[in-house]
C-alpha angles and dihedrals in degrees: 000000000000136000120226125190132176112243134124124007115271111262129179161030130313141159119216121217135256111298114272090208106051089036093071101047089043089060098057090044084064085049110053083041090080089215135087118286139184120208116190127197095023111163120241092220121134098259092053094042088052097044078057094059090048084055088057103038079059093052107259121132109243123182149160117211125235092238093056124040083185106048123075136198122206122184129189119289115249106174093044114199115190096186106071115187108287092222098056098041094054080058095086136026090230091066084102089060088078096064099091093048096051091045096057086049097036112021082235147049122206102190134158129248110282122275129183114104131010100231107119140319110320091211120187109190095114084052090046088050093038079064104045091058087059087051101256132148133239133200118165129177131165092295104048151282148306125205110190114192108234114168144053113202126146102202131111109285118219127202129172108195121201098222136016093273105185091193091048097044093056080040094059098038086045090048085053102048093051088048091049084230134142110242125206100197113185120203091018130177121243104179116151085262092051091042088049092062095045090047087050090048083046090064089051093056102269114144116213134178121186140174118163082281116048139029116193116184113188120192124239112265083239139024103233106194096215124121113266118201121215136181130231101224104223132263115293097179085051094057094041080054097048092047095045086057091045089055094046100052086048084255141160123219148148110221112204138206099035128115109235089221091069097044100049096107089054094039091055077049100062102034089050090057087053111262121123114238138167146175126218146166089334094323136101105202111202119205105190102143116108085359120148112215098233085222090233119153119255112208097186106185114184115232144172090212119110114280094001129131105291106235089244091066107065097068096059091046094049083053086052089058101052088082101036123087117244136076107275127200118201128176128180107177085161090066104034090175098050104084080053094062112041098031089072097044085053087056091064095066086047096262115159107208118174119224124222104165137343089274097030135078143166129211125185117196158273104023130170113244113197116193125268142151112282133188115229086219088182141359093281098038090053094046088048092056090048085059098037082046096072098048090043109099117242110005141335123204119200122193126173096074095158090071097048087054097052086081102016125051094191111003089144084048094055087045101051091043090068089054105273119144113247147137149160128262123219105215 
């Protein structure tokens, strides 16, 4: 665990690391590619090192050099194996982003049910209908499931998804990669980690075309063997999480390694509640010093539309607000599980939060937050009580660590390395 107290305003620079979240899909793109790539910037957090075993376990090659702890190489499988240990595959929720690519070494993918976070049901009917329009076949028991490749058509493949499934929407484009077949996706998600993989695919040959509606993939005329390098974009959810630290503690920080672009909801957040904040040229500059919270409600309603409040923001900002005057609205209907499990943990620091459904929430500020010890229940949770750590008064201790570090590697590092003070207890 870690010990958090309140102290100087956080002051800096600091870059984050490789996405978490576009790294492992990105994996199982170069995967299902069947030729060398080269990913840069890829995080060393717990999710991406286990999506790398599973790589293995299926017979890819999958390494990092020696010159550079952040780079991997993954070459084509030889010795396929469809069937990836169950336990470590329950470990993450990307684990489904593997089933094109072992269906294009194998014919067929036994997987388990998703893992990763508890924050609500990790449903996989889209994925399951993305496959049966490529022909594919489905059989699922309480274990999990198994996807059998059944058909060998070479037409266009149209899917219209209810919802902006982020998983379903890699799934379809992956599917369509291993098949060699132009897709046509309606409703698709486009979220940065969705764009990073058509950007990567982009650099293989692939041709896409998107608007909020469709989403049209074209294969290369023809398949070149050589290796292809791509680049993990850094961590956008990381940096929301950093700045919202630095405002809460009156600081002032650059942020490096993030595009602007990703970050703009946060971004309107942060300025609306009165603290000055810009993106340029790969940086998110924080002015938090001196600064007078304009007391203006945030509603910040999670949503998979373009452009739109990505769903892990919203538990670092709710933190902010804790300490800011005005009546906030937040809402997360994507991850029905997650206000269970940070409000109580909130609770714990003497935080009053009023319910008003399962998803939705109200805060009205500013409390005071006394220190307690908290529980990091998943990845977000974890990352907001860091944040809500450093406003709370006496000491927070925050356990769970193996969460946090399931999509962070170091976010205490990067913390401490802006001045907070913060470090870790030996039990």
């Amino acid at each position: 665990m870690v010990a958090i107290r309140p102290g100087a305003p956080l002051t800096g620079s600091v870059t984050v690391d490789g996405s978490k979240n576009a790294a492992l899909p990105m994996l199982a793109a170069a995967a299902a590619l069947r030729r060398p790539v080269r990913i840069s910037n890829v995080p060393t957090s717990t999710d991406v090192e286990t999506m790398l075993t599973l790589l293995q376990q299926g017979g890819w090659h999958a390494a990092r050099p020696v010159s550079g702890p952040h780079t991997v190489v993954i070459l084509p499988s030889d010795q396929s194996q469809p069937d990836l240990a169950p336990e470590v595959a329950a470990r993450i929720r990307a684990s489904y982003y593997l089933v094109p690519a072992l269906l294009s070494a194998c014919g067929r993918a036994r997987l388990p049910w998703p893992g990763g976070c508890a924050i609500g049901a990790r449903g996989m009917e889209q994925h399951f209908k993305v496959y049966e329009r490529f022909g594919d076949r489905t059989t699922i028991d309480d274990r999990g499931y198994l996807v059998e490749a059944t058909a060998r058509d070479r037409g266009t493949v149209s899917v219209m998804l209810p919802f902006r499934s982020r998983g379903a929407t890699v799934a379809a484009v992956l599917r369509a990669v291993v098949a060699g077949r132009p897709l046509r996706l309606g409703q698709p998600n486009l979220s940065p980690e969705v764009l990073s993989v058509m950007r990567a695919l982009g650099t293989a040959g692939w041709e896409s075309r998107f608007d909020e509606s469709v989403l049209s993939l074209h294969p290369p005329v023809t398949v070149p063997e050589e290796p292809v390098s791509w680049r993990v974009p850094g961590d956008k959810i990381e940096a929301g999480t950093l700045a919202c630290a630095v405002a809460v503690t009156g600081g002032e920080a650059r942020i490096l390694g993030v595009h602007g672009r990703d970050l703009a909801p946060l971004v309107d957040a942060l300025r609306l509640l009165g603290f000055p904040t810009d993106t340029d040229d790969g940086t998110l500059t924080v002015q938090a010093r001196g600064v007078r919270p304009t007391g203006r409600s945030l509603h910040a309603v999670a949503s998979l539309d373009p452009g739109a409040l990505d769903a892990d923001f919203e538990p670092p900002l709710m933190a902010l607000t804790l300490s800011l005057p005005g009546t906030h609205l937040f809402a997360d209907s994507i991850n029905p599980g997650r206000h269970g499990n940070l409000l109580p943990q909130f609770a714990r620091l003497g935080v009053e939060v009023h319910e008003l459904s399962p998803t939705e929430c109200r805060v009205t500020g500013p409390q005071r937050l006394t220190g307690a010890g908290v529980e990091a229940t998943d990845i977000r949770t974890g990352s907001a009580l860091a944040v809500a750590g450093l406003a709370a008064h006496g000491v927070t201790t925050l356990g769970g660590l193996e969460q946090l570090r399931r999509g962070h590697a170091d976010l205490p590092v990067k913390l401490h390395t802006l001045g907070a003070d913060i470090c870790e207890v030996i039990p």
